[in-house]
C-alpha positions as YAML, in Angstrom:
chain: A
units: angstrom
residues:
- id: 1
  name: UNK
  ca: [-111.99, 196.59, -131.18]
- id: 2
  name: UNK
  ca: [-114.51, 194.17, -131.62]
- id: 3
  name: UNK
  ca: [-116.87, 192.96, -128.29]
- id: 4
  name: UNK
  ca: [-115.25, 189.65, -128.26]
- id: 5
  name: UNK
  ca: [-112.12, 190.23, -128.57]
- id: 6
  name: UNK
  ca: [-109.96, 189.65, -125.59]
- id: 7
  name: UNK
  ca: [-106.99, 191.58, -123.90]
- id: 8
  name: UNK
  ca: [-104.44, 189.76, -122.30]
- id: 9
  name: UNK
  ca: [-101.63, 191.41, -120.10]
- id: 10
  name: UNK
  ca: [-98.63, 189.32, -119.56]
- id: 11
  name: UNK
  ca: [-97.84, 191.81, -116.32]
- id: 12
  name: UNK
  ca: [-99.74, 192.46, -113.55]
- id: 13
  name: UNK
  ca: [-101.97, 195.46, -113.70]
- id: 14
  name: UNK
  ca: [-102.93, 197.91, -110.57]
- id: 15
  name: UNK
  ca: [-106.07, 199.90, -110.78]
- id: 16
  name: UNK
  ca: [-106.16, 202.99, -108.56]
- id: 17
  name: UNK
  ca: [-109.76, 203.97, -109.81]
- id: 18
  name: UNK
  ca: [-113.25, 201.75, -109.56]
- id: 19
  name: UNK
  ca: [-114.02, 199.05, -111.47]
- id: 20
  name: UNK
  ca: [-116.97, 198.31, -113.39]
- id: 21
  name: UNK
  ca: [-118.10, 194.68, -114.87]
- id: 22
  name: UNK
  ca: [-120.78, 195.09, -117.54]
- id: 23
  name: UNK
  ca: [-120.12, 191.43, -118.40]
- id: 24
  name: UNK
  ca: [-120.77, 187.77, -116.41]
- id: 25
  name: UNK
  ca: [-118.39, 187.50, -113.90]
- id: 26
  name: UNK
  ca: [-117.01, 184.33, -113.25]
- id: 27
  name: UNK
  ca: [-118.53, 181.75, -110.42]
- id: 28
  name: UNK
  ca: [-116.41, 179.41, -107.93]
- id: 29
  name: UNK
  ca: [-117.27, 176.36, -106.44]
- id: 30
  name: UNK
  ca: [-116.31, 176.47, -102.56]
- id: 31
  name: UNK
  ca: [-114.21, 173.72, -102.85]
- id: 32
  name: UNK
  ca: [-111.92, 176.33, -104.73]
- id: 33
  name: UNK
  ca: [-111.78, 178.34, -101.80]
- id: 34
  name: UNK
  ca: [-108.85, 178.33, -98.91]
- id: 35
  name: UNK
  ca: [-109.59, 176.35, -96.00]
- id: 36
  name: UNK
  ca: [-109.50, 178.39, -92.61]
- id: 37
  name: UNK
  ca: [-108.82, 175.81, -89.98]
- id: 38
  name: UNK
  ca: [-110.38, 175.81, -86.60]
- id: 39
  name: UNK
  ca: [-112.97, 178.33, -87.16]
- id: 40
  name: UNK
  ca: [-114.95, 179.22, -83.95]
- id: 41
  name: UNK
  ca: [-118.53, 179.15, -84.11]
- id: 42
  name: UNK
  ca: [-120.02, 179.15, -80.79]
- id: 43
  name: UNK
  ca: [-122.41, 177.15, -78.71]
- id: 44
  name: UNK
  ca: [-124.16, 179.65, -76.71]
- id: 45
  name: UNK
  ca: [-124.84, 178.70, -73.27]
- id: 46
  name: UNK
  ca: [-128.45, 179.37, -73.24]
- id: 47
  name: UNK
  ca: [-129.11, 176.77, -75.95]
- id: 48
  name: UNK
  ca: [-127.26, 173.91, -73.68]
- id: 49
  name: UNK
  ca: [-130.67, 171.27, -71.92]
- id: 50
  name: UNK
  ca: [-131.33, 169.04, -69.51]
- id: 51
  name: UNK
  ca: [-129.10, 166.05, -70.84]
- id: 52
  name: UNK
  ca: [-131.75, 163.40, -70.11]
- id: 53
  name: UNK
  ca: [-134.92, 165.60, -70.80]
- id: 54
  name: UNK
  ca: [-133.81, 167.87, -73.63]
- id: 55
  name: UNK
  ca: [-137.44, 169.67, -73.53]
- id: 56
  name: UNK
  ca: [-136.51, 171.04, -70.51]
- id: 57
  name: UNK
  ca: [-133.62, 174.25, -70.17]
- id: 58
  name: UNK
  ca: [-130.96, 174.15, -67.71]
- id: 59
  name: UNK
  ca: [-131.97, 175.04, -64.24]
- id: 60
  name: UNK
  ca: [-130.93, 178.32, -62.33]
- id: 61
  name: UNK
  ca: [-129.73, 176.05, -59.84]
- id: 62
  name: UNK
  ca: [-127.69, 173.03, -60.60]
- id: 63
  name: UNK
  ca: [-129.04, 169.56, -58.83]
- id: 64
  name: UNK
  ca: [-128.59, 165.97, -59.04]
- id: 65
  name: UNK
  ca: [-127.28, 164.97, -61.68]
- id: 66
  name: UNK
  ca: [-127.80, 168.12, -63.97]
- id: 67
  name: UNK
  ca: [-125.11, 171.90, -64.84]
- id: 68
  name: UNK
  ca: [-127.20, 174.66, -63.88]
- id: 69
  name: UNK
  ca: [-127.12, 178.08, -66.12]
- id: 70
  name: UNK
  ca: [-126.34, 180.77, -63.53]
- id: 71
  name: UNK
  ca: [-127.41, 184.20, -64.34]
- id: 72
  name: UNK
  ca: [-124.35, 186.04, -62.90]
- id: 73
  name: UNK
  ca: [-124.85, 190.54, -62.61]
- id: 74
  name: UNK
  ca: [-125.34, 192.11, -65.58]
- id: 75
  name: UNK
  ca: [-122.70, 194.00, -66.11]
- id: 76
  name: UNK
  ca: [-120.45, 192.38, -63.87]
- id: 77
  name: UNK
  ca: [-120.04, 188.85, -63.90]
- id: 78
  name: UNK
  ca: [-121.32, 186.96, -67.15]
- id: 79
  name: UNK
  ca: [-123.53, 183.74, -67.40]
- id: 80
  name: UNK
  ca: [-122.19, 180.50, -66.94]
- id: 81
  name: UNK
  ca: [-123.27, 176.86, -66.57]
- id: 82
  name: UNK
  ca: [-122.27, 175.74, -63.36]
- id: 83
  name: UNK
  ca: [-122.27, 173.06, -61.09]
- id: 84
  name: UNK
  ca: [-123.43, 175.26, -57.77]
- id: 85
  name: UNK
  ca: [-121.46, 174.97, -54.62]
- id: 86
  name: UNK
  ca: [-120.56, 171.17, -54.54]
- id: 87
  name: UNK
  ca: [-118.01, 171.16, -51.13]
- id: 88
  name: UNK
  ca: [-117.95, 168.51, -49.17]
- id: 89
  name: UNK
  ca: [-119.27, 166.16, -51.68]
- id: 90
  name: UNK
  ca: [-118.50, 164.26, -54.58]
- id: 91
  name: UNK
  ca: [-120.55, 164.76, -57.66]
- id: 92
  name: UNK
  ca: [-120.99, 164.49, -61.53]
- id: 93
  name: UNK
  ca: [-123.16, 166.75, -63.86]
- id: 94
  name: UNK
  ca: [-124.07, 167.06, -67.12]
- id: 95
  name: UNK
  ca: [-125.58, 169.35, -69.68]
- id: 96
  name: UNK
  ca: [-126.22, 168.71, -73.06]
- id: 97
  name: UNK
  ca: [-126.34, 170.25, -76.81]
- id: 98
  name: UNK
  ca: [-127.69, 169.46, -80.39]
- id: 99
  name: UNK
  ca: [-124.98, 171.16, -83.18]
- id: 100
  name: UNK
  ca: [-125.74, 170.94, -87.10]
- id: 101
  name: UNK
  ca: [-122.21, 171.06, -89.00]
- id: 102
  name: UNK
  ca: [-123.11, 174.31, -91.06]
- id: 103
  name: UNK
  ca: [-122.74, 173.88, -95.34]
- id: 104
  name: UNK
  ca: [-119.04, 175.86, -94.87]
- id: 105
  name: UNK
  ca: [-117.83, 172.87, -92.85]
- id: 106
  name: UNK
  ca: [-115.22, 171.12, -95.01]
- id: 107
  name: UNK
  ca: [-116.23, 166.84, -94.81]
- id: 108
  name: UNK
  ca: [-113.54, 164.83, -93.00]
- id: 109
  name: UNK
  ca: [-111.72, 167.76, -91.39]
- id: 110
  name: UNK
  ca: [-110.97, 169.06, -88.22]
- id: 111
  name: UNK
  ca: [-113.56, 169.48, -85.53]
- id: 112
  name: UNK
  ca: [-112.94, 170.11, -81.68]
- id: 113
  name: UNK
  ca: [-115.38, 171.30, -78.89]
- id: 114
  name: UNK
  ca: [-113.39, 174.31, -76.85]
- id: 115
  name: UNK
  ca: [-114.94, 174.77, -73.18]
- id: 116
  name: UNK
  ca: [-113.63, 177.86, -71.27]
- id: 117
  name: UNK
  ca: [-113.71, 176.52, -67.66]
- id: 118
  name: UNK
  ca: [-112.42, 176.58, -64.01]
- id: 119
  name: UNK
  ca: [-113.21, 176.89, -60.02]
- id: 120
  name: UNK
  ca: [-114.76, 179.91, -58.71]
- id: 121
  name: UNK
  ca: [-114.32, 180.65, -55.15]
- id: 122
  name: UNK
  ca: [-112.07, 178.12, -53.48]
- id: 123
  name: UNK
  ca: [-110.22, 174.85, -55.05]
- id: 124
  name: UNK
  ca: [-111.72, 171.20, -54.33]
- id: 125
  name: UNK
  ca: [-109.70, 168.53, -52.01]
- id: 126
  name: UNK
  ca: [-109.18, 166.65, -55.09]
- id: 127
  name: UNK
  ca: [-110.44, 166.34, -58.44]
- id: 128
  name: UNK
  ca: [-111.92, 168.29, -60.82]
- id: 129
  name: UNK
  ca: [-112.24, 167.63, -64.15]
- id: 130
  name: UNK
  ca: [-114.85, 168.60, -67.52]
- id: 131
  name: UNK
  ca: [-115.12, 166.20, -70.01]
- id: 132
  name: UNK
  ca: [-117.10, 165.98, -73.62]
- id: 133
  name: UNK
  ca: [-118.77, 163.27, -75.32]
- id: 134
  name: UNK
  ca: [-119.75, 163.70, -79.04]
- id: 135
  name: UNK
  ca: [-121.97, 161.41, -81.23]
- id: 136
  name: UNK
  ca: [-123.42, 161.66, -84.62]
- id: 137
  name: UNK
  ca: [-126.96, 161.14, -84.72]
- id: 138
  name: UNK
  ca: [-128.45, 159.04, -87.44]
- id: 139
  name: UNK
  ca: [-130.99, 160.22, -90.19]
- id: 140
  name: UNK
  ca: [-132.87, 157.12, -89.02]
- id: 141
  name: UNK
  ca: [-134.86, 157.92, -85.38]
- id: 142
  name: UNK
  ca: [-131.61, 155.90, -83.82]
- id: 143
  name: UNK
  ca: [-129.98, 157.79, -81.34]
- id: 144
  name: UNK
  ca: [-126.89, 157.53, -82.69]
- id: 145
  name: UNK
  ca: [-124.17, 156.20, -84.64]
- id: 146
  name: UNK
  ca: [-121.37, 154.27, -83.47]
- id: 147
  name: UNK
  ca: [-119.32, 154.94, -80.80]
- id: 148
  name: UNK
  ca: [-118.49, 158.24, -78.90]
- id: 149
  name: UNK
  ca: [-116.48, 160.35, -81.26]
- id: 150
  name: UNK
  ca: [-114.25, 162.57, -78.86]
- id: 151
  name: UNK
  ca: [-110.70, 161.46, -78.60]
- id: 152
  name: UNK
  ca: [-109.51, 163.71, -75.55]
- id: 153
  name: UNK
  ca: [-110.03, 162.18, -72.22]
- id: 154
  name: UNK
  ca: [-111.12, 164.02, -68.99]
- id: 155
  name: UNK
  ca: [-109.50, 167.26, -68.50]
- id: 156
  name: UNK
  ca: [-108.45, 169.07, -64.90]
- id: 157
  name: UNK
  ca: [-110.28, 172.65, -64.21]
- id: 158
  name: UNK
  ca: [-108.93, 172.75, -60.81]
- id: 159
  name: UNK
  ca: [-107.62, 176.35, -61.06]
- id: 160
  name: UNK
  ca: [-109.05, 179.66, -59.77]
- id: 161
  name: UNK
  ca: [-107.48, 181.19, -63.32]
- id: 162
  name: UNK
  ca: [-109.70, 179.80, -66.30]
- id: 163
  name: UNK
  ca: [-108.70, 178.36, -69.47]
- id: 164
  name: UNK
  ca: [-109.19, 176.96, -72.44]
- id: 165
  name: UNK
  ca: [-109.99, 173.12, -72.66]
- id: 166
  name: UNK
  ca: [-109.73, 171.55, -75.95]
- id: 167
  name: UNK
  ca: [-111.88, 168.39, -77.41]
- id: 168
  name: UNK
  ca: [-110.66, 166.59, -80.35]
- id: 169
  name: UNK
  ca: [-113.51, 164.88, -82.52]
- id: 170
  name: UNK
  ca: [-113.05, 161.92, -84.89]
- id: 171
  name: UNK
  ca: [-113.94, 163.60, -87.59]
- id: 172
  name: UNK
  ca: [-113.54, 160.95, -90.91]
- id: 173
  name: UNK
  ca: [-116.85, 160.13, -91.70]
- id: 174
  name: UNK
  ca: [-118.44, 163.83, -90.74]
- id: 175
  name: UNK
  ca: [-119.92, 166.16, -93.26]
- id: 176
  name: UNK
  ca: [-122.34, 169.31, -93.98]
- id: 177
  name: UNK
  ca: [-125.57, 168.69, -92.47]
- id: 178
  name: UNK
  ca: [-124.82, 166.07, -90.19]
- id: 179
  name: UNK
  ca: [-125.74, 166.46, -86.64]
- id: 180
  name: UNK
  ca: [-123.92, 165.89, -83.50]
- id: 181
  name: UNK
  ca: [-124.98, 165.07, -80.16]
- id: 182
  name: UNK
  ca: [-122.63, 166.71, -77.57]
- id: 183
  name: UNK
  ca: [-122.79, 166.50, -74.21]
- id: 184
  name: UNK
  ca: [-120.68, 167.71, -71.34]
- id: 185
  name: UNK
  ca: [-120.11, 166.39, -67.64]
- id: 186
  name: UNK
  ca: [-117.93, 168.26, -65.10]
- id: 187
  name: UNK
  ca: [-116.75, 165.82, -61.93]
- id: 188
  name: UNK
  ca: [-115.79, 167.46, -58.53]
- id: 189
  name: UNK
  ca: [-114.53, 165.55, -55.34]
- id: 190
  name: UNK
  ca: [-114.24, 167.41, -52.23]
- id: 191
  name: UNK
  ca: [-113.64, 166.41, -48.84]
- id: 192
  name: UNK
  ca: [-112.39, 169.39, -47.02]
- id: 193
  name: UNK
  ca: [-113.34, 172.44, -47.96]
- id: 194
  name: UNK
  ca: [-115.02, 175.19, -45.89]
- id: 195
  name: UNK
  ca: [-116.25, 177.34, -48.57]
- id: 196
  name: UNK
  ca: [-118.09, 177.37, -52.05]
- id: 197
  name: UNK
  ca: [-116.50, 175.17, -54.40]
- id: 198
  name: UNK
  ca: [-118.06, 176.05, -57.84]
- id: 199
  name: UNK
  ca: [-116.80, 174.38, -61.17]
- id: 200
  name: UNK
  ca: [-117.91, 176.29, -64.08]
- id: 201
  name: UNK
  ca: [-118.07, 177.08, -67.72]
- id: 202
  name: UNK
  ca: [-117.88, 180.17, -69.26]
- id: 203
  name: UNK
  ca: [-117.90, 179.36, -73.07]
- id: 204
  name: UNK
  ca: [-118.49, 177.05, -75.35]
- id: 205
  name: UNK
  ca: [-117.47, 176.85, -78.64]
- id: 206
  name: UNK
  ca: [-116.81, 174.59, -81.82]
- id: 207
  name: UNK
  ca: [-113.41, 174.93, -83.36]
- id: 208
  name: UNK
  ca: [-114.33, 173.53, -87.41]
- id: 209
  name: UNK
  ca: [-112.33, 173.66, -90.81]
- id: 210
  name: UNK
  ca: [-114.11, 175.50, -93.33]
- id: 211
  name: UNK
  ca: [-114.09, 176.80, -96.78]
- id: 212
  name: UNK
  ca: [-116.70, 180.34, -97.08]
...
């Protein structure tokens, strides 16, 4: 048989031994690959700032206006970005992440910020709620383009038993490379409450269509 000839097999063929390629194989363009959908890549708490000075890390301890990143026991109790014991009050904090949609991202397809979150201790008189706003910043020095891109309003936390808390992003005009501007607020109103009220966070991740 000559080298460049070529078998064909009109069946399908099942090799039990190894195979070995002296030739080129083949290459394939990821767009040829199968989309996974809602991939989770995470946002790891330690990389969430100060939303309005973004030099600066979260605090230990929550204040004013800002989600503090509480140690927790090693071992124990994880991390999580908290709001410290807000009873008796009425406040709103933030905390705030840059995210790079990574080359697997597929342009145009689905993106949505996941927060794990809940009360720890005791449950707030009233509200309690985390919400996310996304934006994509521009290649220009702007901060950002057009409007905020997250399409799921406010969402309750007030329950001792944590869960997830989907974010749906307007995704359209997204692609590889582009950068988004994401930054979290958790509201608490309390009234009445004789012990710690705590909202908190536990993860944070970003749910993304890809293809590789």
């Amino acid at each position: 048989m000559s080298a460049d000839s070529t078998i064909r097999l009109p069946t399908n063929l099942i090799l039990e031994g190894d195979l070995s390629v002296f030739g080129t194989l083949p290459s394939y363009p990821r767009t040829s690959l199968i989309q996974d959908d809602f991939a989770v890549h995470q946002l790891p708490l330690e990389r969430f700032r100060v939303w309005d000075a973004v030099a600066t890390a979260l605090p230990g301890t929550s204040a004013t206006d800002d989600l503090g990143l509480i140690t927790g026991t090693f071992g124990t109790a994880p991390p999580y970005i908290g709001t410290g014991d807000v009873k008796n009050t009425t406040i709103t904090r933030y905390a705030r992440i840059g995210y790079c949609l990574p080359p697997e991202y597929v342009a145009g397809q689905s993106v949505r910020v996941n927060l794990h979150a809940g009360i720890i201790t005791t449950l707030p008189s009233g509200a309690a709620t985390v919400d996310v706003e996304v934006y994509k910043l521009a290649q220009d020095g702007t901060t950002g383009v057009g409007s905020d891109l997250c399409t799921t309003a406010a969402t309750t936390i007030k329950s001792l038993t944590f869960s997830d808390k989907p974010f749906d992003i307007t995704s359209t005009s997204l692609a590889p490379g582009d950068w988004l501007d994401i930054r979290i607020a958790v509201n608490i109103v309390d009234s009445a409450t004789a012990t710690a009220v705590i909202g908190a966070i536990l993860t944070a991740e970003i749910h993304l269509d890809i293809k590789g």
